[in-house]
N, C-alpha and C positions, 0 to 999 in steps of 0.2 A: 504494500500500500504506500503512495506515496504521501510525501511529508504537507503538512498543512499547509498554505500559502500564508501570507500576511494577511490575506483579504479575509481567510479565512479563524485566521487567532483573534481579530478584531473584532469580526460578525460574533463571534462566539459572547467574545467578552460583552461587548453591546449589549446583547440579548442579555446575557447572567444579572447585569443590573440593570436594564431598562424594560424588558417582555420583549417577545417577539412581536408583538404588534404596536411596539409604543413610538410614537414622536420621535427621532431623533436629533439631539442637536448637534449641528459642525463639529462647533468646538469641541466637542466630548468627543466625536469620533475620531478629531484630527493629532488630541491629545494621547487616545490609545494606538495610534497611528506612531506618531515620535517615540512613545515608550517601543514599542515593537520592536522598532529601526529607529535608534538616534540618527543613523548615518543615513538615511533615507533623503534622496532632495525635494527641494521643497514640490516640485511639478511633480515628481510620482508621488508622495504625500496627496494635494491635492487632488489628484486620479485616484487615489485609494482610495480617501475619504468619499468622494463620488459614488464609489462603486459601492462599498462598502452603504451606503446610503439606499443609494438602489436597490440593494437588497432588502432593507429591512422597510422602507417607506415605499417602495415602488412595488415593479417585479422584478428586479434583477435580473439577470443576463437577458429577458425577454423586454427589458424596457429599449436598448437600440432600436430590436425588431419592429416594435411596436410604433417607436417613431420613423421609419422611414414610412413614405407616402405611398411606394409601390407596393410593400406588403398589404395583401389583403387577408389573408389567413397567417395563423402560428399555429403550430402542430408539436404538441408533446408526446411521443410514444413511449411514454415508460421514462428508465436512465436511458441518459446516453443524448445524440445528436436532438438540436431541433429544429424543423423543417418549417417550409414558412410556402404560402404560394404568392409569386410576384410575377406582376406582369399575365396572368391566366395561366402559370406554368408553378411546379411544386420545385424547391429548392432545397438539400441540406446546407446548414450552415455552419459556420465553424462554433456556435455555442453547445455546450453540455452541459446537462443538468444529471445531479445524483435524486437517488428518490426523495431521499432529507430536503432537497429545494423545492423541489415539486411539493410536497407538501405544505411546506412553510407556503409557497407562491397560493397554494389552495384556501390556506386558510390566511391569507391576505385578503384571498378576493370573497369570501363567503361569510367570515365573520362582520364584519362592517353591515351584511346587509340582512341579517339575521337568519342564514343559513347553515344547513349542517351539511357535511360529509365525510365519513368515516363508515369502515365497514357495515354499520347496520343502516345506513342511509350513501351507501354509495355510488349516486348518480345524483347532479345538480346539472340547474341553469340557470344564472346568472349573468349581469350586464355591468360592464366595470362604468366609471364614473363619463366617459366619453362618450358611452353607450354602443361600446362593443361586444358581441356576445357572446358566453363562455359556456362551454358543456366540459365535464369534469367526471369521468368515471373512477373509481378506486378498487382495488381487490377488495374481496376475491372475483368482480367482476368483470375487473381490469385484469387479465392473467398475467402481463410483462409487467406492471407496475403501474402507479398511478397516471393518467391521459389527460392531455390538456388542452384544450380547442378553441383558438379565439377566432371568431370572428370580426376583422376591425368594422368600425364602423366610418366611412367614410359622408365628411359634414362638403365636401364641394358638392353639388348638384350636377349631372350628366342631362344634358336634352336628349332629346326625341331622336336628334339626328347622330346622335353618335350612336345610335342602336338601328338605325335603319334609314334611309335615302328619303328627300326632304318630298318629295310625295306622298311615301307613305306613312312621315311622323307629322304631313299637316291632316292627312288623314284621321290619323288617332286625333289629334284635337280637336277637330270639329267634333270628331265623335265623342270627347267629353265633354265639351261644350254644350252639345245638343243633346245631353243627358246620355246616353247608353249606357248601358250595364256591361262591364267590363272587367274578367275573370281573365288575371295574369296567370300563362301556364309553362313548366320547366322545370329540368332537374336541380337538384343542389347545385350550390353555387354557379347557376346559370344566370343571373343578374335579374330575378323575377322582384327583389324589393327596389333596386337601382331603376328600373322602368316602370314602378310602381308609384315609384317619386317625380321620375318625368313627367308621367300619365297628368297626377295631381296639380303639378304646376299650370296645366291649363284651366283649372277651374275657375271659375269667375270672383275676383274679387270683394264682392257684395254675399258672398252665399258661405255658412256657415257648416264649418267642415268637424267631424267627430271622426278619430280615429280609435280602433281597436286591436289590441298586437299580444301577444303571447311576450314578448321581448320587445321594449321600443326600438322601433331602428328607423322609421319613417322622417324624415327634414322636410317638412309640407314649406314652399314658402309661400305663404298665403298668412294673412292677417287676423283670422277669426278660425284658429283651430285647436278643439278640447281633446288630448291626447288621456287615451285609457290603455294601462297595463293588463293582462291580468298577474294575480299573486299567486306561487305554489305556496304551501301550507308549511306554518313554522314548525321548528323544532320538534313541536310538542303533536305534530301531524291536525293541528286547528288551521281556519282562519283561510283556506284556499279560495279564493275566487277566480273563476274559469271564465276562458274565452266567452263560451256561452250567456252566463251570465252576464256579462260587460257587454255582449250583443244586447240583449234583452234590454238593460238600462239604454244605451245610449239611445233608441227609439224614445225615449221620453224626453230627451235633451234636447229636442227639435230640429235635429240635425236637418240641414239642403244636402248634405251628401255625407253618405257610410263609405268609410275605408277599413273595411278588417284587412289588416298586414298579411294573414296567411288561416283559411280554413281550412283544419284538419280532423274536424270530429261530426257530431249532432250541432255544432251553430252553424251549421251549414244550412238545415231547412230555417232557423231566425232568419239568415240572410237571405234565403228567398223570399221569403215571405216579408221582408223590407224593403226588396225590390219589385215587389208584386202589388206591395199597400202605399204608395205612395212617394216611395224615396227610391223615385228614378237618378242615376247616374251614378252608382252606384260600387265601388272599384273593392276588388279582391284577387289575390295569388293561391294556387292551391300547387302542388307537386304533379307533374303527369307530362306522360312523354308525347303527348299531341295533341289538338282540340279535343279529338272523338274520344282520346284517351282521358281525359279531364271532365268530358261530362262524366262518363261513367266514374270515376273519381267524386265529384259530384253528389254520383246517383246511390253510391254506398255510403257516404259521408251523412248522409241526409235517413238513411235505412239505420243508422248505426242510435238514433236519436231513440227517444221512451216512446214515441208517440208508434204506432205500426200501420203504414200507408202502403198502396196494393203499389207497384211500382208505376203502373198506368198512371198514377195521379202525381208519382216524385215526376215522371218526365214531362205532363203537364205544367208543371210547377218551374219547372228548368225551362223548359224552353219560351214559358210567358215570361220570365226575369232575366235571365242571360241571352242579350244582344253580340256581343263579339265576345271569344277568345284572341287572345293574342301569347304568342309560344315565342320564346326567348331562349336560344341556343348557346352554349359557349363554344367558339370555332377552331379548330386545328391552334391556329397560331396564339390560344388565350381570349382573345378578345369574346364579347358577348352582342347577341346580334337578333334581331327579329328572323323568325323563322317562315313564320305565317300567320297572318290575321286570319277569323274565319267565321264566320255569321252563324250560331246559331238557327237550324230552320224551325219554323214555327209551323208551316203548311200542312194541313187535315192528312194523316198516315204518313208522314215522313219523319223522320226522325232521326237529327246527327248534325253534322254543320257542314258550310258550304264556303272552301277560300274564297279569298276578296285582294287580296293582297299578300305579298312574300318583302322579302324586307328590301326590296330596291323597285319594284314598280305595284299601282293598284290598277287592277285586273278585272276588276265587278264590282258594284255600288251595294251596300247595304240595301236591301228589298222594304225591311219594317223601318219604320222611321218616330221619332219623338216630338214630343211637342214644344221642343224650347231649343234656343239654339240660334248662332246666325248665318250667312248664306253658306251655300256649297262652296268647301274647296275648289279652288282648281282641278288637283288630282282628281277629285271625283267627279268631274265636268267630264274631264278628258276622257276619264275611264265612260262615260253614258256615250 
């Protein structure tokens, strides 16, 4: 085994008189720093104390990661390397963590916010203060050691058109303009909340927006918007309040437009049924590898609820609330990209949806149409 570093005799001491989770100040650290190494210069001194800082106030070794702008993910598997994805591409890096860090970084991020995880509670999700979001598995679930998964959260705003050709992103905004209901669809990390925020930004200034999220991660920039969490259950397994429920409230709140972050259970038929009762234009993401694959996605999500509807009625139900799909691909080279708009059909015995657009030209016009809104795109001119 080898011999403890400097960074590491300090962190030690730090911790013996202050907790691992306590304030630390400079000075204290910079003081057990010169006892360590009298002969130390002063510039690696201050580099120690830094680091040594970062460990115990930050995340340590994972705070560089965290700040460069290309990473979008950090990836802990176990000891040993941690891998980051930048650029749409997964990278190891030159950091290592033992389990002892992992742990400490765990319970960095989960005590603050009244969370637990330890063998009898080992699986969390959590959002650091920037509003990045973290999932954190531990043995004996974790087999190689404890897992560490951030997702950053990125506060720049991406348009319409860096996901698809200026046709079919003025497309989409007419069509949030003019109310549609509009079901973001795609794999992990395919950019389904990043075009979820684009989408948003064409809402109308004057109309007042309620968001819904498992994990915030939405930056609406719009003037009049009530953001809702939901909460998993403290310690003590009290106190949960689920997507569902925060659907069911925010229909009270008067909302002009519902944005649930991401449907993945029973608030899936609330959300119809808000797009059905009055609260047209109405935006959500769900997981699924294509429009047709997303209703049916949809169509269990809504089956999975207390209530038990013949399915004849869930697909009535879907296809009187959802106007377009829209499917978000990640591309060879990283990047993320519209794949296919695709209309919902509503027509007496048909059943499924019909493209309208691919993510560089629009190809067919929306058939059902909304009552609010102002004129036709271009691109959709061109396309009649």
């Amino acid at each position: 085994m080898s011999a403890p570093t400097i960074d590491d005799t300090v962190h030690q001491q730090v911790v013996a008189q202050a907790g691992p989770l306590a304030e630390v100040d400079r000075d204290l650290v910079a003081t057990l720093v010169r006892s360590a190494d009298p002969l130390l210069p002063a510039v690696e001194v201050d580099a120690t104390v830094a680091r040594v800082q970062a460990r115990i106030g930050g995340l340590g070794p994972l705070d560089p990661l965290l700040a460069d702008p290309e990473v979008s993910e950090v990836m802990v598997n176990g000891p040993g390397p941690v891998w980051v994805e930048r650029r749409g591409r997964i990278e190891r890096t030159a950091a290592v963590v033992d389990t002892a860090t992992i742990n400490h970084l765990l319970q960095r991020i989960v005590t603050p916010l009244g969370l637990r995880i330890d063998p009898s509670s080992p699986m969390v999700d959590a959002r650091l203060a920037d509003g990045s979001r973290v999932n954190a598995v531990v043995p004996p679930l974790a087999i190689d050691g404890p897992c560490l998964t951030i997702r950053r959260f990125r506060a720049r705003p991406v348009p319409l058109e860096a996901v698809a050709a200026p046709p079919v992103a003025e497309l989409l905004r007419w069509a949030v303009a003019r109310r549609y209901n509009i079901v973001v669809s795609g794999g992990t990390g395919a950019g389904k909340t990043t075009l979820l925020n684009a989408l948003a930004a064409a809402i109308g200034r004057d109309e007042r927006v309620v968001t819904v999220e498992d994990a915030a991660e939405l930056r609406i920039p719009h003037p009049h918007v009530v953001r809702l969490e939901a909460r998993p259950s403290s310690v003590e397994g009290l106190g949960a309040v689920p997507i569902r429920q925060l659907v069911r409230n925010a229909l009270r709140m008067r909302p002009d437009r519902l944005i649930i972050g991401e449907v993945r259970g029973a608030e899936a038929l609330d959300m119809l049924q808000a797009m059905n009762t009055g609260h047209e234009g109405s935006l959500s993401t769900c997981h699924a590898n294509g429009p047709d694959d997303a209703l049916r996605r949809l169509e269990t999500m809504v089956l999975m609820g207390e209530v038990s509807l013949p399915l004849a009625a869930v697909r009535e139900q879907l296809t009187a609330a959802v106007d377009l799909i829209v499917q978000i691909a990640r591309q060879g080279d990283g990047s993320r990209r519209i794949a296919v708009v695709a209309e919902v059909l509503d027509d007496v015995g048909r059943y499924g949806t019909r493209p309208i657009a691919d993510g560089t030209r629009v190809f067919a016009l929306p058939r059902r149409s909304r009552s609010r809104g102002g004129p036709e795109p271009e691109s959709r001119r061109a396309a009649a």
